[in-house]
C-alpha positions in Angstrom: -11.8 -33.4 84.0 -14.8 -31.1 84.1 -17.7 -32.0 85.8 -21.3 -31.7 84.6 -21.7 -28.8 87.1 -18.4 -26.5 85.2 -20.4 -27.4 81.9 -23.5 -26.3 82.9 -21.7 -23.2 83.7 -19.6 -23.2 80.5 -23.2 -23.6 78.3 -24.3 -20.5 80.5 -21.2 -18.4 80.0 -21.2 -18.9 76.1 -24.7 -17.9 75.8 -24.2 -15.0 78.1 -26.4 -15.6 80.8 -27.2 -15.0 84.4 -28.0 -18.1 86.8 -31.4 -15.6 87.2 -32.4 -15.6 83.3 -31.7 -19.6 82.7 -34.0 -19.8 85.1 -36.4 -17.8 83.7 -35.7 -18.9 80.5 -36.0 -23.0 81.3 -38.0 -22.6 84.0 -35.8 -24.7 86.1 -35.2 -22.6 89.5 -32.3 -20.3 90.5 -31.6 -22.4 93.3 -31.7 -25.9 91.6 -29.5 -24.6 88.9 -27.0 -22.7 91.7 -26.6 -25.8 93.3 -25.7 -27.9 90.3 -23.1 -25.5 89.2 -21.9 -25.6 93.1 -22.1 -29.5 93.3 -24.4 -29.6 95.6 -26.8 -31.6 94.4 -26.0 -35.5 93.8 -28.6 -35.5 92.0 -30.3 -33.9 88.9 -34.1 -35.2 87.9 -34.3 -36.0 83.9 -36.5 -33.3 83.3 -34.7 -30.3 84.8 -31.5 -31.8 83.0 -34.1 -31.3 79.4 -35.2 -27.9 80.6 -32.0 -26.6 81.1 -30.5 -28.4 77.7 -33.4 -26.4 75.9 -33.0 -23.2 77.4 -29.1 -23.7 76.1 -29.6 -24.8 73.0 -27.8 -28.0 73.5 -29.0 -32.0 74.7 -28.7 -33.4 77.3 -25.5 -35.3 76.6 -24.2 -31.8 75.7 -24.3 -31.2 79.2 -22.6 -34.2 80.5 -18.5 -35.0 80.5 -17.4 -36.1 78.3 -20.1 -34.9 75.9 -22.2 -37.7 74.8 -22.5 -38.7 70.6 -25.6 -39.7 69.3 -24.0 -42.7 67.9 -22.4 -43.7 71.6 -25.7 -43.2 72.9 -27.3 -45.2 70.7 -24.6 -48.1 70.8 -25.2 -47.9 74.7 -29.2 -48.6 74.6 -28.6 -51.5 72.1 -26.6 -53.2 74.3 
């Protein structure tokens, strides 16, 4: 199973970037994004999670394993 960290990664690969130029690009630091792809944070705030979904072109969820629907996302927050 990948890990949020290998599609973090994965979303960087495809879109041909460097760790330095998502950072530039989402404004979410080299460091911050070197340790999530290294797993070690525990931790990632909401808003550097939406930075770097931006800078990827993706959401949130997109980023997360198994990638989140819309429609499981909703049917979570109704329940």
């Amino acid at each position: 199973m990948k890990s949020s960290q290998v599609r973090l990664r994965d979303h960087r690969h495809a879109r041909g970037l460097t760790m330095e130029k998502l950072a530039a690009t989402s404004g979410a630091g080299f460091m911050t994004i070197y340790r999530i792809e290294h797993q070690k944070l525990r931790r990632v705030n909401g808003p550097t999670l939406s930075k770097l979904a931006a800078a990827l072109d993706t959401t949130v969820g997109g980023l997360a394993f198994p990638p989140l629907a819309l429609a499981d996302a909703r049917e979570n927050a109704a329940r």
